[in-house]
C-alpha positions in Angstrom: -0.1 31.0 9.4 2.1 27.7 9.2 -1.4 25.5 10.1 -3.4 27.4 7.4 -1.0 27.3 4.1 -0.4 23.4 5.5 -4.2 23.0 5.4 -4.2 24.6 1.8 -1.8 22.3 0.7 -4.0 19.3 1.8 -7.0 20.6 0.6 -5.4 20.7 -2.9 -4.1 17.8 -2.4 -7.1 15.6 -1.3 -9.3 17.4 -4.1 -6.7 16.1 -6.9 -6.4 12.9 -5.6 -10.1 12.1 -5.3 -11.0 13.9 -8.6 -9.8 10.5 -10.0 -12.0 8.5 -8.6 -11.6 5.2 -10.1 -7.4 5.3 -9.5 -8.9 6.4 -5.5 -11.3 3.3 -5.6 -8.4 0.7 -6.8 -6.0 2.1 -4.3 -8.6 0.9 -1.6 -9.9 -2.3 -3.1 -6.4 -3.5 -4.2 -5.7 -3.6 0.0 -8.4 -6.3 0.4 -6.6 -8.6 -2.6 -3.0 -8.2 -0.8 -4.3 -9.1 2.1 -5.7 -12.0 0.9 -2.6 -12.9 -1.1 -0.9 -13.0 2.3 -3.6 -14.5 4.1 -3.2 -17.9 2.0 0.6 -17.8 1.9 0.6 -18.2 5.8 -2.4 -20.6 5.2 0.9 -22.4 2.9 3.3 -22.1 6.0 1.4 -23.7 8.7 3.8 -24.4 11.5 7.2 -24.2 9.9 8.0 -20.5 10.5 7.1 -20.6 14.4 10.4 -21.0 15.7 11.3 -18.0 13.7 8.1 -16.2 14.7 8.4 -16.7 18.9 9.1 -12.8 19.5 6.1 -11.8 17.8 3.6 -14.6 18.6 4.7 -17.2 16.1 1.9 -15.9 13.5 2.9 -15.1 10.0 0.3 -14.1 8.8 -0.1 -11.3 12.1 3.4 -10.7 11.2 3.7 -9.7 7.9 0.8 -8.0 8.0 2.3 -5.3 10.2 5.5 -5.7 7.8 3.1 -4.3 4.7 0.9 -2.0 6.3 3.7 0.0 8.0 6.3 -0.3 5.1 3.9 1.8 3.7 5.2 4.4 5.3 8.7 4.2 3.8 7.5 3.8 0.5 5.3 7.2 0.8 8.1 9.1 2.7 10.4 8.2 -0.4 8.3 8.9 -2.7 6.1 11.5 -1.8 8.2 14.5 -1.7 10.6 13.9 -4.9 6.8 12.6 -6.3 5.6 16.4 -5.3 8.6 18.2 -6.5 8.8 16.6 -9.9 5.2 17.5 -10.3 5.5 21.2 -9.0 8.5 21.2 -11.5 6.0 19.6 -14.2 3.4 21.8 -13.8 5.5 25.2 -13.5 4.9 26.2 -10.2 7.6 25.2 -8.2 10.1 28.0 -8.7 7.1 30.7 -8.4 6.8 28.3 -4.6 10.1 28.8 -3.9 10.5 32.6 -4.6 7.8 33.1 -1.8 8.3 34.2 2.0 7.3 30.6 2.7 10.6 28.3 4.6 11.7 25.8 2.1 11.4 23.6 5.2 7.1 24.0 5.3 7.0 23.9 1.6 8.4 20.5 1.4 6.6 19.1 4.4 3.2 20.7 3.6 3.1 18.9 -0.2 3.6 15.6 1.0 1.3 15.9 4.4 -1.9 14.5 2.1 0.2 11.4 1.1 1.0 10.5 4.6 -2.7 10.8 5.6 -3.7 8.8 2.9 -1.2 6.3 4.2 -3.0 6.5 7.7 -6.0 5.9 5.9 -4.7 2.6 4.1 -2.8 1.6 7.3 -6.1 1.6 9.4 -8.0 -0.4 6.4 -5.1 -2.6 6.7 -5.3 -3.2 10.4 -9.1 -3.3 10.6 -9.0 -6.2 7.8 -6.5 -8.2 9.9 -8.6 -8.0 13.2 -12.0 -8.4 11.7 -11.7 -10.3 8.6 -9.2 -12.4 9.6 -8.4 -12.9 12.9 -5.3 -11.3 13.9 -5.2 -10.7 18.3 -4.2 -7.1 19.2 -6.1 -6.8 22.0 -3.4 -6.5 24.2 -1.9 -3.7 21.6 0.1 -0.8 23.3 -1.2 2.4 21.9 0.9 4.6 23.3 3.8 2.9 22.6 2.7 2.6 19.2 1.9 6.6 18.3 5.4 7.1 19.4 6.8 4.4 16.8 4.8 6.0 14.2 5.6 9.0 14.8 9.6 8.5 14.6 8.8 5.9 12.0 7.3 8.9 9.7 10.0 11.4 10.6 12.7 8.8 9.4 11.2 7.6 6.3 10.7 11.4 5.7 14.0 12.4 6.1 15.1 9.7 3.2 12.1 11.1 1.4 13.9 14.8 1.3 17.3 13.8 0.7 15.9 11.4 -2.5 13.7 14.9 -3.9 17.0 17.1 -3.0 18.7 14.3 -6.4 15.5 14.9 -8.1 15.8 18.5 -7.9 19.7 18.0 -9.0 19.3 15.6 -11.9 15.8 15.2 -12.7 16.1 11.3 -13.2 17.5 8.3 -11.2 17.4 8.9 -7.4 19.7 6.5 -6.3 18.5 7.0 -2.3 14.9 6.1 -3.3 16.8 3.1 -5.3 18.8 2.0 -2.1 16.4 2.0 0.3 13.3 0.2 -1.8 15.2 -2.3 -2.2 17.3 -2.6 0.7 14.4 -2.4 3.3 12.3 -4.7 1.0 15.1 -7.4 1.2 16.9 -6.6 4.6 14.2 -4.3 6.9 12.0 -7.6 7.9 9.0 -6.7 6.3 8.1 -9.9 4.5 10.1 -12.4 7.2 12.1 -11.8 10.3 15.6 -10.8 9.6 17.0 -13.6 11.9 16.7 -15.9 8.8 19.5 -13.8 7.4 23.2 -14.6 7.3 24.9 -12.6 10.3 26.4 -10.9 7.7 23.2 -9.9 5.8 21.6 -8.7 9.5 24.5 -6.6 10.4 23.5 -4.8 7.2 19.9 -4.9 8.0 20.7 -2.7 11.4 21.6 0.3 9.5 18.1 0.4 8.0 15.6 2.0 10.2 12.8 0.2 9.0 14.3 -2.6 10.8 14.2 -1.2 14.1 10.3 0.9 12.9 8.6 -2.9 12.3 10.3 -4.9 14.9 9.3 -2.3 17.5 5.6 -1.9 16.1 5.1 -5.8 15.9 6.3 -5.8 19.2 3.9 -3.1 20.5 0.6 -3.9 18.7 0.9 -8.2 18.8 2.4 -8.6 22.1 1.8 -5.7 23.9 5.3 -5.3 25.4 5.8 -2.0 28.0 7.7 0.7 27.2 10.6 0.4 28.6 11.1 -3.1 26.7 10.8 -1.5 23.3 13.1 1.5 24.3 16.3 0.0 22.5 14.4 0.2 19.4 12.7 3.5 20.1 16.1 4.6 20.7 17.6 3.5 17.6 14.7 5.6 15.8 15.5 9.0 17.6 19.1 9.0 17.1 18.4 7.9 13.2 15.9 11.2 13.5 18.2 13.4 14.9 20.7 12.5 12.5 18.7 12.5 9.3 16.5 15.2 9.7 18.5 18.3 9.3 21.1 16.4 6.9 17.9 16.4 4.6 17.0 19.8 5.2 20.4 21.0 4.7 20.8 18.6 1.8 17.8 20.3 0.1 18.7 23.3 0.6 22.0 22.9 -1.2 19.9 21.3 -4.0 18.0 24.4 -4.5 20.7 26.8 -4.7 22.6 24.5 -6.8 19.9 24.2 -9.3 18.8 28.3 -9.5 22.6 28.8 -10.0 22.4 25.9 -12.7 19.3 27.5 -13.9 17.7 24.4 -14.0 15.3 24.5 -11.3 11.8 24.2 -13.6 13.3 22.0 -15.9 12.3 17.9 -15.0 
C-alpha cells in the first residue's frame, strides 16, 4: 500500500512536470551551458588552484563539477517539500491530504520523491557530460561507496527540506531554514572551492553544514577512488547528522500541522 500511493504520487508528479514541456527541455539544456561556464573558468585557473586541489586530484574543473551536480541535492531537498506543500495549499488539496488515513510522514516524502528523481536524472547528465564531453577520470570511482553517500546525502538535505515546509506551513512566507542553508552551504559547504581557502574561523563554521562532509566524501569516492574505511569519518558525520535531523523534522512538522488546524490556517498560503 505504501509503494502504490508513493507511485501515484510520482505518476502525478512526472505527468505535470513534463506537461510543460518547453520549462522540461530548458531544465536539461541549461545543464550543458553551466557546464560549459565552469569548463572555461578552470580553463582561467590553469595551475594556480593545485595546491589547494591535491586531496581530490588537483582538477578544478573535476572538482566543482561534483560540487554542482551534488549540491543539487540540497537545493531540491530544501525546496521540494515546502515547494509541494505551498502548492497542495494553493491548489486546495492539502487539508483534504491530511484528513486521510495516510502518515503525515509518507505524505510528505511521497510529494517530493519526483523531484529527487529528477535530480538523479540531472546528476547523471551532469556526470556523463564531465566524462564524455570533457574529460573528467572516474574510472577508478567507488560505487559502492558512493550510493551510500547519496543516500545519507538525500536523507540530510531532506530533513532540512521538512523542517523549512514545517515554517511554510506556520507562516506561509519567508523560511528562514531554506534562507540559512542556501546561502550558507553555497558560501561555506565547498561546492564552488575547497573550504581550506577559508579562514579557520569561517571552516569551523563550514563543519556544521553537512554538505561539507556530503561533497568532500563524494569527490573523494568518485575522483580518487578512496576505500571505505578512508571515507568513514565523513560517512560518519552524515549518519549522526541523519539520526539527528530526521525525526526533529518529522516531529517538527508535525507540530506545524496541529498548530496551523488549531490556527485555522492550514489552506491558507
Amino acid at each position: 500500500m505504501i509503494w502504490q500511493k508513493a507511485w501515484v504520487f510520482i505518476k502525478r508528479d512526472f505527468t505535470l512536470a513534463t506537461s510543460y514541456k518547453f520549462s522540461f527541455f530548458l531544465q536539461i539544456f541549461g545543464i550543458f551551458f553551466s557546464v560549459l561556464t565552469f569548463y572555461f573558468i578552470s580553463l582561467m585557473f590553469g595551475d594556480a588552484a593545485v595546491p589547494y586541489l591535491d586531496p581530490y586530484g588537483g582538477d578544478y574543473f573535476s572538482f566543482v563539477l561534483i560540487g554542482i551536480a551534488f549540491s543539487s541535492y540540497l537545493w531540491a531537498g530544501l525546496g521540494s517539500f515546502s515547494g509541494s506543500i505551498r502548492n497542495e495549499q494553493m491548489m486546495g488539496t492539502l487539508e483534504a491530504m491530511l484528513v486521510t488515513p495516510t502518515r503525515i510522514s509518507l505524505i510528505i516524502t511521497a510529494s517530493s520523491l519526483w523531484n529527487f528523481i529528477f535530480t538523479s536524472f540531472k546528476v547523471l547528465i551532469y556526470l556523463m557530460m564531465g566524462v564524455f564531453l570533457f574529460g573528467v577520470d572516474m574510472g577508478n570511482a567507488n560505487l559502492f561507496s558512493t550510493m551510500i553517500i547519496l543516500f545519507l546525502t538525500i536523507l540530510c538535505f531532506s530533513s532540512l527540506g521538512i523542517i523549512s515546509a514545517s515554517f511554510i506551513m506556520v507562516l506561509k512566507q519567508g523560511d528562514p531554514v531554506n534562507w540559512v542553508f542556501n546561502t550558507m552551504s553555497g558560501l561555506l559547504g565547498g561546492v564552488f572551492y575547497p573550504i581550506t581557502v577559508l579562514p579557520s574561523w569561517l571552516q569551523n563554521i563550514s563543519h556544521l553544514l553537512p554538505i561539507t562532509y556530503s561533497l568532500r566524501a563524494m569527490r573523494r569516492a568518485l575522483l580518487q577512488g578512496y576505500p571505505f574505511g578512508d571515507l568513514l569519518p565523513d560517512i560518519l558525520a552524515l549518519v549522526l547528522f541523519s539520526a539527528v535531523m530526521l525525526p526533529l523534522s518529522i516531529a517538527t512538522f508535525r507540530y506545524a500541522v496541529s498548530r496551523a488546524k488549531i490556527d485555522g490556517s492550514l489552506t491558507q498560503y
